[in-house]
C-alpha positions as CSV (number, residue, x, y, z in Angstrom):
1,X,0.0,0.0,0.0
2,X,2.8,2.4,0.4
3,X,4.1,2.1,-2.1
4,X,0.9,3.1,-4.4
5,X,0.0,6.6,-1.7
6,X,2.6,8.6,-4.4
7,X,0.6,7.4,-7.2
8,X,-2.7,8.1,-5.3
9,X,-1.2,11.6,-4.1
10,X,-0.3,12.3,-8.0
11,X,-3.9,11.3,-9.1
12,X,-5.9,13.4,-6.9
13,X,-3.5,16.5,-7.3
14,X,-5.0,16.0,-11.0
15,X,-8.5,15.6,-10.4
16,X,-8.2,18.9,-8.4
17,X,-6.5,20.7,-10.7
18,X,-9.0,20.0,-13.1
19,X,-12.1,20.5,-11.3
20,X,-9.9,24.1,-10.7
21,X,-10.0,24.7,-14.2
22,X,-13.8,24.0,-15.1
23,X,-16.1,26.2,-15.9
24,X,-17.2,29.0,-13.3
25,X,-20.5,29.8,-14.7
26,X,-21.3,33.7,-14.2
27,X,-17.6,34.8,-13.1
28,X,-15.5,35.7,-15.3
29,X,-11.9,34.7,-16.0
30,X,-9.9,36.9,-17.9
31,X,-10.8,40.9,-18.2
32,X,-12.2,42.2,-20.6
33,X,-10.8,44.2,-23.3
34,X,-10.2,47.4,-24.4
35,X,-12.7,48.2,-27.1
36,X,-13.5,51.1,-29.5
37,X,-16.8,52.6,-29.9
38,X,-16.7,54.1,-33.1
39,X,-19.1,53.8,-35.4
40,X,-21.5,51.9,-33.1
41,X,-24.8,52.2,-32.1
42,X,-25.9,50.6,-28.4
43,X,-28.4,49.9,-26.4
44,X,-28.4,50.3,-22.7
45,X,-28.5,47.2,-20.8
46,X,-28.3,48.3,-17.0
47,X,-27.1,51.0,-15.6
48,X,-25.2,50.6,-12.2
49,X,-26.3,47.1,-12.3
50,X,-29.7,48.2,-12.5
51,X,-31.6,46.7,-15.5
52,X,-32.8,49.3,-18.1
53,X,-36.2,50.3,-17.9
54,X,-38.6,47.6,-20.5
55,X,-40.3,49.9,-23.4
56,X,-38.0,53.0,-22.9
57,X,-35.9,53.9,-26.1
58,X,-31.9,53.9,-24.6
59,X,-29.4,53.9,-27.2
60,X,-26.2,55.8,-27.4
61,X,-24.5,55.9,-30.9
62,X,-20.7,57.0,-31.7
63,X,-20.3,58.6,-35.0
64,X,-17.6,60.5,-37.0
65,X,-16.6,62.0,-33.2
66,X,-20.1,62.8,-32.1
67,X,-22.3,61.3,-30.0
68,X,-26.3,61.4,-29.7
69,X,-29.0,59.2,-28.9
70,X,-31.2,58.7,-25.6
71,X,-31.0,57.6,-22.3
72,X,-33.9,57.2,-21.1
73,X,-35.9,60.5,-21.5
74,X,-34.4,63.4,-23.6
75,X,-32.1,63.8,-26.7
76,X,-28.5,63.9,-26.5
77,X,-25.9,65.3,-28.9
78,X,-22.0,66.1,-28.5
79,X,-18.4,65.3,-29.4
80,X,-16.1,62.6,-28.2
81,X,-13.1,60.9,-28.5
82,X,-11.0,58.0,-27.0
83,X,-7.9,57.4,-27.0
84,X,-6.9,53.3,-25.9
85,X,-10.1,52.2,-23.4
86,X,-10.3,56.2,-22.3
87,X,-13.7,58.2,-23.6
88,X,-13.7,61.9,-23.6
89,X,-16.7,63.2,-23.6
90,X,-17.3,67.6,-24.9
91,X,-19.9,69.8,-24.9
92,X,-23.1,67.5,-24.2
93,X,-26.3,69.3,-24.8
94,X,-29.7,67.1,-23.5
95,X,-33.0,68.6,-24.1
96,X,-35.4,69.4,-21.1
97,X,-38.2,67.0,-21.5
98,X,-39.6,66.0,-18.2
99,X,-40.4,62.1,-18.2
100,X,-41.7,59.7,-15.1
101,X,-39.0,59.5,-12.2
102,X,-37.3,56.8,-12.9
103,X,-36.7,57.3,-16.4
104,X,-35.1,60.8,-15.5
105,X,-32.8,59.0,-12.8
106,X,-31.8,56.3,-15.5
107,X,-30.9,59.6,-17.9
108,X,-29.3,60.8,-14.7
109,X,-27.2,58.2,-14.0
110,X,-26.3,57.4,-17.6
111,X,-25.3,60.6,-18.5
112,X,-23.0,61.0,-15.3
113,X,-21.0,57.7,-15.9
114,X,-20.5,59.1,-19.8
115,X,-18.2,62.1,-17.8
116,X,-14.8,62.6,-19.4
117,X,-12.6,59.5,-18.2
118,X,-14.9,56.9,-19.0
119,X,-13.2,53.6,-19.3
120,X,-14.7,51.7,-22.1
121,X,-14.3,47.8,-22.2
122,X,-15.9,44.8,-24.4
123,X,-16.2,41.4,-22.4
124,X,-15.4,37.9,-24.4
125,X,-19.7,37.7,-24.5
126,X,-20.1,40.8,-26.6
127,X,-21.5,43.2,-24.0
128,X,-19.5,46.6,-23.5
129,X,-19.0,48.3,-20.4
130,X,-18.2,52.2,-19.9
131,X,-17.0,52.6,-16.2
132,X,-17.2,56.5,-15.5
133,X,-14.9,58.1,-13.7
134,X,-16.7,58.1,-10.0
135,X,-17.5,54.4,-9.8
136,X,-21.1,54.0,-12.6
137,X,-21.2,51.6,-14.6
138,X,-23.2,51.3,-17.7
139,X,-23.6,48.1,-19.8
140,X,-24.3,48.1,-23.3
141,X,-25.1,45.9,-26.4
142,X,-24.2,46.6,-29.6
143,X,-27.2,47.3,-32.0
144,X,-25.9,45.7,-35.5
């Protein structure tokens, strides 16, 4: 029997080591990746982990430098640029529609993670994620 415990001790260091490397379901493994945003049209997901408000129009598109689109409630229209995973955000103007609270904090919130210094990332299941610059996070889709 002693002489087989190294070969036992060898076998279940494997089997752990490969039940270590299975699949973790939800949490991911590797971060996610820098990602432009030119050219792209998306639609909110959640914002600070909150899920977008079902039957509101929220999409942000990224054009020729500009961005417009809604977040929730009003129009918005302005420049950007990024530079690596960092979005710069200019001169924002949002009309002043008033809408139901909690469309107007969605817009709120949105509009204060897009703040200059935005990180913008894509994640290996498609969705991208602009982190603004005081902690909000917003998670998009992009609209093809």
């Amino acid at each position: 029997m002693k002489k087989y415990l190294p070969v036992i001790a060898g076998a279940s260091a494997l089997l752990l080591g490969a039940c270590s490397a299975m699949d973790n379901g939800d949490v991911e493994t590797t971060p996610p990746a820098a990602y432009q945003v030119e050219g792209g049209t998306f639609k909110i997901l959640s914002v600070n982990g909150k899920p977008a408000i079902r039957g509101v129009d929220a999409d942000i598109r990224f054009e020729g430098g500009r961005i417009s689109g809604t977040a929730g409630c009003n129009r918005l229209n302005g420049g950007f640029s990024q530079s690596g995973n960092v979005l710069t955000i200019s001169g924002v103007a949002v009309t002043m529609m008033a809408c139901p609270p909690a469309q107007m904090a969605q817009e709120r919130d949105s509009l204060a993670i897009l703040e200059s210094g935005a990180t913008v990332m894509r994640h290996s299941d498609g969705r991208v994620e602009i982190r603004g610059p005081k902690g909000g996070v917003l998670e998009l889709s992009r609209k093809f």
